[in-house]
C-alpha positions in Angstrom: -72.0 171.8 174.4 -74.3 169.4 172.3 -72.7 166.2 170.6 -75.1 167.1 167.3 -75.1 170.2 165.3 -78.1 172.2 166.5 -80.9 173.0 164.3 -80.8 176.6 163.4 -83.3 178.7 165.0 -84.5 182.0 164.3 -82.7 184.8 166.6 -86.0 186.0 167.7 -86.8 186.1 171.9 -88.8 183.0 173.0 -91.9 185.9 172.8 -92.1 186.4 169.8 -91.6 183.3 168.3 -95.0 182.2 170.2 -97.8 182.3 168.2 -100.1 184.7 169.3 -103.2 182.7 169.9 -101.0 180.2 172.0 -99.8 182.8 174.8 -102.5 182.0 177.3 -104.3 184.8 179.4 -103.0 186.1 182.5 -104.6 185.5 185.6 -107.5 187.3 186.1 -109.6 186.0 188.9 -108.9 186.9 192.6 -109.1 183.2 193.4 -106.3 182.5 191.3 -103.9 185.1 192.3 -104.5 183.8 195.8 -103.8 180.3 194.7 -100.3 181.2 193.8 -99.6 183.5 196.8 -100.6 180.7 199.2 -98.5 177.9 197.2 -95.3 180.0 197.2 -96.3 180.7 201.1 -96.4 177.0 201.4 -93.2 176.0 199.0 -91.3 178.7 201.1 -91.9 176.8 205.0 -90.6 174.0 203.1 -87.4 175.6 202.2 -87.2 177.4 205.5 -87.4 173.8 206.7 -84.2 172.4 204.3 -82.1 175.7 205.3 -82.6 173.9 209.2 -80.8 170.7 207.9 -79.5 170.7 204.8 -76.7 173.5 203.1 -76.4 174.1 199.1 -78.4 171.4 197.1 -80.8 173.9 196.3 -81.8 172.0 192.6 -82.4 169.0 194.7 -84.6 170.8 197.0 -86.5 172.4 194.3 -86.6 168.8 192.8 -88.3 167.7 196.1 -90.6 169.8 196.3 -92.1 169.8 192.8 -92.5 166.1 191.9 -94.5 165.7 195.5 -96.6 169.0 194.3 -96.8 167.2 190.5 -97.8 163.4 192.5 -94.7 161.7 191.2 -92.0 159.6 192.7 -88.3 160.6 192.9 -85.2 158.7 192.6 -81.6 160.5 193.6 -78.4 158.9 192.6 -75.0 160.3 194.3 -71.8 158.5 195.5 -72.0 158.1 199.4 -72.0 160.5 201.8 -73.8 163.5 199.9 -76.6 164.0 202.2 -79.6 162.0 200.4 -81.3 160.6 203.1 -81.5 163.8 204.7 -82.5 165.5 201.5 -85.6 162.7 201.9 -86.0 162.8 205.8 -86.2 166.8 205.3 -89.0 167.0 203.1 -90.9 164.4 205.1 -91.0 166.1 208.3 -91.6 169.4 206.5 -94.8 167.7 206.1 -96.7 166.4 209.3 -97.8 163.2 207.4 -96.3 159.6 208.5 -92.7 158.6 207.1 -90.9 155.1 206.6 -87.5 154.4 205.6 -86.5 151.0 204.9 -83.0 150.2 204.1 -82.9 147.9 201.2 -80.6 144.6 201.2 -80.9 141.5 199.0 -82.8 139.8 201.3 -85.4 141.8 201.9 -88.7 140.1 200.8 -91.8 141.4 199.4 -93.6 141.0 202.5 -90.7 142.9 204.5 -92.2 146.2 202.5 -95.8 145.6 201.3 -96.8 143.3 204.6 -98.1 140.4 205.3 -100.8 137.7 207.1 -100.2 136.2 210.5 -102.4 133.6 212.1 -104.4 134.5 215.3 -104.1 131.3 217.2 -106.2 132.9 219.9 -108.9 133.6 217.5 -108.1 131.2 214.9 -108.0 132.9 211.7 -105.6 135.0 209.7 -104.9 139.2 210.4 -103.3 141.4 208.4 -100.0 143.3 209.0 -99.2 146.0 206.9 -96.0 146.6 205.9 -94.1 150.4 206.2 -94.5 151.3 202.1 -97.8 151.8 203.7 -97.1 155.7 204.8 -97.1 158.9 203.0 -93.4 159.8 202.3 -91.4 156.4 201.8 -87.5 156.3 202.1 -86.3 153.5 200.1 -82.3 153.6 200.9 -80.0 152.1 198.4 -83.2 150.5 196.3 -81.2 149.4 193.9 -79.8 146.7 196.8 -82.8 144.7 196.8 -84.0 141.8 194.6 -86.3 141.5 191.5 -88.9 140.0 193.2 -89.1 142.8 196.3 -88.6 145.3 192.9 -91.9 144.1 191.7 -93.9 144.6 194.6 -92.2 148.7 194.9 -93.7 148.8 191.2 -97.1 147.7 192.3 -97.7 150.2 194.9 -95.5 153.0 192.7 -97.8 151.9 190.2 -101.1 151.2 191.4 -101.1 153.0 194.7 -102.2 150.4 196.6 -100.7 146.5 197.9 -102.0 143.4 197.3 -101.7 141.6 200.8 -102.8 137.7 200.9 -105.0 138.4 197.6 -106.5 141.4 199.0 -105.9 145.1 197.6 -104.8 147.9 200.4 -104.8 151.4 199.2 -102.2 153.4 199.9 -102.3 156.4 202.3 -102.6 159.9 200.0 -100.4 161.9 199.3 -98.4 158.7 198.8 -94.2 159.7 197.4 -91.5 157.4 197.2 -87.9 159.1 197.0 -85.4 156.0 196.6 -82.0 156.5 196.6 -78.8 154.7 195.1 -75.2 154.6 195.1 -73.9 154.3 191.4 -70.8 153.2 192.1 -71.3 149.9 193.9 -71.7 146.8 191.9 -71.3 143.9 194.4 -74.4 143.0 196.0 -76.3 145.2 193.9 -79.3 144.4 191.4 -79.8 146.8 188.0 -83.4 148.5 188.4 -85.5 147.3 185.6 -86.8 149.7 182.3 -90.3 149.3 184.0 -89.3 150.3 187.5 -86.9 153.1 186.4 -89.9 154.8 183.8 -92.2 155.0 187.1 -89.9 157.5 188.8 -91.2 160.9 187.7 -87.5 162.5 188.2 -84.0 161.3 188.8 -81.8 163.7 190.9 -77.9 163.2 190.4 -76.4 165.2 193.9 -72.6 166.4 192.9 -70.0 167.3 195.7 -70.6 170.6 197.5 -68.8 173.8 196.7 -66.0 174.0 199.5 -67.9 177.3 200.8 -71.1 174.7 201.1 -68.8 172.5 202.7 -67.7 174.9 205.3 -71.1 176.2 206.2 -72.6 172.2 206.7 -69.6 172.0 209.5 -70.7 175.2 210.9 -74.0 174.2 211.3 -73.5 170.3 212.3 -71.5 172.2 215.1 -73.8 174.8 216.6 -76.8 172.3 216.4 -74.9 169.6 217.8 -76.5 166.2 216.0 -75.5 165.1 212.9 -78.9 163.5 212.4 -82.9 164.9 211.6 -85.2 163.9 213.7 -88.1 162.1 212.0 -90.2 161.4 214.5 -91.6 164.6 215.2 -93.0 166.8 212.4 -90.7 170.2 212.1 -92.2 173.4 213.3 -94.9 175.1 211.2 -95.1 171.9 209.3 -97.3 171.5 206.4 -100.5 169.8 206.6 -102.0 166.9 204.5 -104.7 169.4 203.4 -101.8 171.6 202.3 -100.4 169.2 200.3 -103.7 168.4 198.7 -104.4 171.7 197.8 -101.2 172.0 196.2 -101.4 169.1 194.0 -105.1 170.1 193.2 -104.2 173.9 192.9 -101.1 172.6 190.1 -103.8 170.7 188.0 -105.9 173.3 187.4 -103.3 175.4 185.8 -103.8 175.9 182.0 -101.9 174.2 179.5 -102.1 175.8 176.2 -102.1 173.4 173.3 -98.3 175.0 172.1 -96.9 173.7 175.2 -98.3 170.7 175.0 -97.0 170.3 171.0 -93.6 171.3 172.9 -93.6 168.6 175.1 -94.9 166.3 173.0 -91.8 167.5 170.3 -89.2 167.1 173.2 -90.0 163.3 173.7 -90.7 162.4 170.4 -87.1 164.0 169.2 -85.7 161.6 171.6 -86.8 158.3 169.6 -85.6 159.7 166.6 -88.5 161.0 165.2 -89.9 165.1 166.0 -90.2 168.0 164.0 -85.9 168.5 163.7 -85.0 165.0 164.1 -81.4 164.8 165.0 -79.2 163.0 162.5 -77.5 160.1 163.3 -79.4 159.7 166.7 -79.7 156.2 166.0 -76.0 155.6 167.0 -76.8 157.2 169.8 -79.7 156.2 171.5 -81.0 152.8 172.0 -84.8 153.8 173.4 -85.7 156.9 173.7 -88.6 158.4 176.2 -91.4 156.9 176.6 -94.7 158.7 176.8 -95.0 159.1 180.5 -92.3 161.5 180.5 -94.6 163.6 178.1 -96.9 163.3 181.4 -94.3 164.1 183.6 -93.8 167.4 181.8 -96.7 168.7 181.5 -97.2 167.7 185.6 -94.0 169.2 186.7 -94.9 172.6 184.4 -98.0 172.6 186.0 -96.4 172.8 189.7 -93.6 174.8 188.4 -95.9 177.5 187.1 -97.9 177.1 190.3 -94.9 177.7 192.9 -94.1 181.1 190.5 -97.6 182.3 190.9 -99.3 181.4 187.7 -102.0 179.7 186.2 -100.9 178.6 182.9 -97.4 177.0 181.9 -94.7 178.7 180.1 -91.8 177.0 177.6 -89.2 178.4 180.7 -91.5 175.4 183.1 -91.0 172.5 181.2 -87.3 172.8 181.0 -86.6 173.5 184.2 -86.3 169.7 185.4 -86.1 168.5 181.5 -82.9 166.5 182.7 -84.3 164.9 185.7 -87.3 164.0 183.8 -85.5 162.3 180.6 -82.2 161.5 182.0 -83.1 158.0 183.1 -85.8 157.2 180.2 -83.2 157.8 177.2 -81.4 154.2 177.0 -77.8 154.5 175.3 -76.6 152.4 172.6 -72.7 150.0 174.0 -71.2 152.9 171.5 -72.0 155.8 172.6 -71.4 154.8 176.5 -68.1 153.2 175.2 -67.9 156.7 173.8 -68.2 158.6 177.0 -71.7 159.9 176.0 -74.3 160.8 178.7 -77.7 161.0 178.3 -77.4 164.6 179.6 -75.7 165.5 177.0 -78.2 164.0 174.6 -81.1 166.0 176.1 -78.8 169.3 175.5 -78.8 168.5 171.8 -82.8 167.9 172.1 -83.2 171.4 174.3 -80.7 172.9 171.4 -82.7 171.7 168.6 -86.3 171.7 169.0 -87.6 175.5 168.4 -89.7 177.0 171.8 -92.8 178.0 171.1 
């Protein structure tokens, strides 16, 4: 239910609401139709690949799978013991590409993750040693255990895509995904991520406890395979390819965004700050910052890949808020009131959804 009295809306069907000259054309073109049938090909070994290790969660895997087709990062937040590391471990070996984890702790240096130079006695000069953020799926466990100054150098390479190792830049490997995890219950021992670092994480997954059936079925299965842990060394069976994931990224940004869905998107994350076509009174109270405009990015990305995996090539209002939560959840700052109050930001973006007419 929304905090805020919606804004009323006509009973019309999303359809017909649309403007006519905004509803983009259908697919027309063979090579587009056979885009979309070899993306949902692709999407579905993935899943085949998460049914192998992982039971229910089926938002997170869907989560996973569309921020590395959209290029982004990924950050899931759980209490202990709900499975994210093999949520992250799953999707990397569903890819044959190379993987890292490294388990964060407050004293793990900037040169623990990004690398660093050693001196060559035998040859009397300086080599470089790279560090493991230096792969294409990266596991940062518990990120929000290390320091500010090891924080920094994650936003560099989440940032920039490459590493800056004794004044000179590495690229990154490509694809290049981060999928960090943390505990939000822990306090001791544990360092807030910054605005900065938190706005560079295209989505934020929150895992809940598993239905009891869900429950059941994960015993079943930890006891006919007989392991309670993936195997990352070896990429799964009919893994995906780096060339796969290339083509899905470059498949998802050639899908057509029609200029209503982008005054949508653009309406969603303005509405946030206050500001929008309905404004929402009293947000003020609520809300301390609201989105900023890389999550008007993040959107239109994640629409892009969402229309993709569903065989399409252009976006629909039904795309962008699909993962509107995980997108906007950890952009919309809350004022001491309203968290004294008991308000979540989830609830805010229900009010936003609620009020701003779909095209």
């Amino acid at each position: 239910m929304a905090i805020f009295p919606p804004h009323p809306r006509s009973s019309q069907p999303a359809e017909q609401q649309r403007p006519a000259a905004s509803i983009p054309a259908p697919a027309t073109s063979n090579a587009a139709a056979s885009e979309g049938i070899r993306a949902k090909q692709l999407a579905d070994r993935i899943r085949m690949r998460f049914a192998q290790t992982l039971v229910g969660q089926v938002n997170l895997r869907e989560a996973l799978i569309t921020t590395m087709i959209a290029g982004g990062h990924i950050l899931i937040e759980s209490v202990p013991g709900l499975a994210k590391t093999t949520a992250a471990q799953t999707l990397a070996t569903s890819v044959s590409g190379s993987f890292r984890r490294v388990q964060c702790t407050p004293d793990l240096m900037p040169s623990d993750l990004v690398g660093t130079q050693i001196f060559d006695f035998s040859k009397q000069r300086f080599s470089t040693q790279i560090g493991p953020i230096h792969a294409n799926f990266v596991l940062l466990d518990e990120i929000n255990r290390s320091n500010a100054k090891t924080q920094s150098a994650m936003l560099e390479a989440m940032a920039e895509g490459a590493t800056t190792i004794g004044g000179k830049r590495i690229a990154l490997p490509k694809p290049f995904m981060v999928i960090a995890t943390q505990n939000p219950i822990e306090e001791e021992g544990t360092f807030t991520l910054p605005e900065a670092q938190m706005d560079r994480f295209m989505m934020k997954a929150v895992m809940t406890y598993p239905s009891a059936a869900d429950e059941t079925r994960m015993l079943s299965m930890l006891a006919s395979r007989g392991t309670d842990v993936v195997d990352t060394t070896t990429p799964a069976q009919n893994a995906l390819s780096i060339a796969d994931v290339d083509f899905l990224r470059s498949a998802a940004r050639r899908v057509h965004v029609s200029e209503a869905i982008m005054n949508y998107v653009v309406d969603l994350v303005a509405t946030s700050r206050g500001a929008g076509s309905h404004p929402i009174k009293n947000l003020a109270a609520k809300v301390r910052l609201g989105a900023s405009p890389r999550a008007s990015i993040s959107l239109v990305r994640v629409g892009q890949a969402q229309a993709i995996l569903n065989g399409r090539d252009y976006v629909i209002p039904e795309d962008i808020k699909k993962f509107l939560h995980e997108i906007m959840r950890h952009r919309i700052l809350l004022t001491f009131e309203a968290q004294a109050e008991g308000t979540s930001p989830d609830q805010i973006i229900d009010s936003i959804v609620e009020t701003v007419p779909v095209p």
